[in-house]
C-alpha positions, 0 to 999 in steps of 0.5 A: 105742354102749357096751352095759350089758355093755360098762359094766358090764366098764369099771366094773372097769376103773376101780375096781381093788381099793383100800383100802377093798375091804381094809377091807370083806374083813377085815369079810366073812372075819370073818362066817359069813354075808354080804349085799353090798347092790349088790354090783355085778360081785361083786369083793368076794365074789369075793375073799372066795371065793378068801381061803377063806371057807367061809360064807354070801355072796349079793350083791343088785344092781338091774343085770343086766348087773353081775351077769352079771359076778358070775355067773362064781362059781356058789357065791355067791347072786346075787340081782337086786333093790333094797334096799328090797325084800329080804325076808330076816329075822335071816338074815345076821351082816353086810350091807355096802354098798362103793363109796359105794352106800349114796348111791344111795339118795336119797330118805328114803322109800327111805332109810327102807324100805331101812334097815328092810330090811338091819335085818331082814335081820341077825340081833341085833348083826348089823353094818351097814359101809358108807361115803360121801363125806364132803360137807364134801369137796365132791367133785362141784365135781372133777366136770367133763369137765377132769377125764376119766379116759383108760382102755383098757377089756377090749376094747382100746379107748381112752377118756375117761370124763367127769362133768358135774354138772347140779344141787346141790339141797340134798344131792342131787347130779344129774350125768352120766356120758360114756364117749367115744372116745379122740378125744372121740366120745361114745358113751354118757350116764348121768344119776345122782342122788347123795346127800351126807349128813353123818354127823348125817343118817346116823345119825338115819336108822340109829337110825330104822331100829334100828341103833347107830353102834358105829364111825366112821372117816375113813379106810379105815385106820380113822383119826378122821373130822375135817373134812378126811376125804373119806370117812364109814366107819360099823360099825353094829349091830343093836339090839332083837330 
């Protein structure tokens, strides 16, 4: 068996430190105070640490054994929790959410109640940065186990890490997620839902939330969105009092 820790270590494995990491850094080393909503094993905030930053970073994250992983650093706030049920007000001049976390969230409800929450979190004009996959990429149809990704993980083992899709139900993707041998022996299966919503669904559900889109990008260069972009980058800000 492959353990949550063991998963939670391969997942930064797989996710070395990339452009949008840098995109996400220059906004928290512009910001006093920092939330990393599904901060996951803390790379980010890590690095904000080591690049000087002397304010307010806490990660907030549903999985234990990510942050035990992010726990290495004693002088970040680490709190295990879901979106939705933050209970910070006007506390934060940032909140962020990398890695495409924010289609982790699936349902309107716990869009609508997890929105509200980082709403209230931020102070007035607070920013709100996060991206997902663009849907006009269609980027799960690359999801299958032809496409596995061979990786040595931090214990030295060879593996083939592979996704299968099991439904597209409107803009809701269902898939696993296989971690195997090098010899193709299973040794874990993870299901996951996604949600692949377009930039006009985004935004009627930031401007119910009371937050403006102030930019939007295609890239992680900060280039426009067109229609071959395979990513939504998205600065919003927090209107009202």
């Amino acid at each position: 068996m492959y353990s949550d820790a063991d998963t939670a270590a391969l997942y930064d494995v797989l996710n070395p430190w990339d452009p949008s990491d840098d995109f996400y850094l220059s906004h928290v080393m512009a910001s006093a105070s920092v939330l990393d909503v599904g901060c996951g094993t803390g790379t980010l905030l890590h690095r904000a640490r080591e690049n000087g930053h002397g304010g307010r970073l806490c990660g907030l994250d549903p999985d234990p054994a990510a942050l035990g992983r992010a726990r290495v650093r004693d002088d970040v706030s680490w709190v295990g929790g879901r979106a939705e049920d933050m209970a910070w007000d006007r506390e934060f001049e940032l909140a962020v959410m990398a890695g495409n976390a924010f289609q982790a969230l699936v349902s309107d409800s716990e869009l609508r109640s997890s929105l509200a929450a980082i709403r209230r979190a931020l102070v007035p004009g607070g920013r709100f940065v996060f991206g997902t996959r663009n849907p006009l990429a269609r980027a799960w149809e690359r999801w299958t186990p032809d496409n596995a990704t061979g990786v040595v993980d931090h214990r030295g083992r060879a593996l083939r890490v592979s996704h299968r899709v099991e439904s597209v139900e409107g803009d809701v993707v269902t898939f696993t997620e296989t971690t195997a041998t090098g010899e193709g022996e299973p040794l874990r299966v993870d299901r996951g839902r996604l949600r692949f919503l377009g930039p006009e669904g985004v935004d009627a559900f930031l401007r119910g939330a009371g937050l403006e889109v102030e930019e939007r990008h295609g890239d992680w260069s900060r280039g426009p969105l067109t229609a071959g972009s395979t990513v939504v980058v998205t600065v919003a800000r927090a209107v009202g009092g």
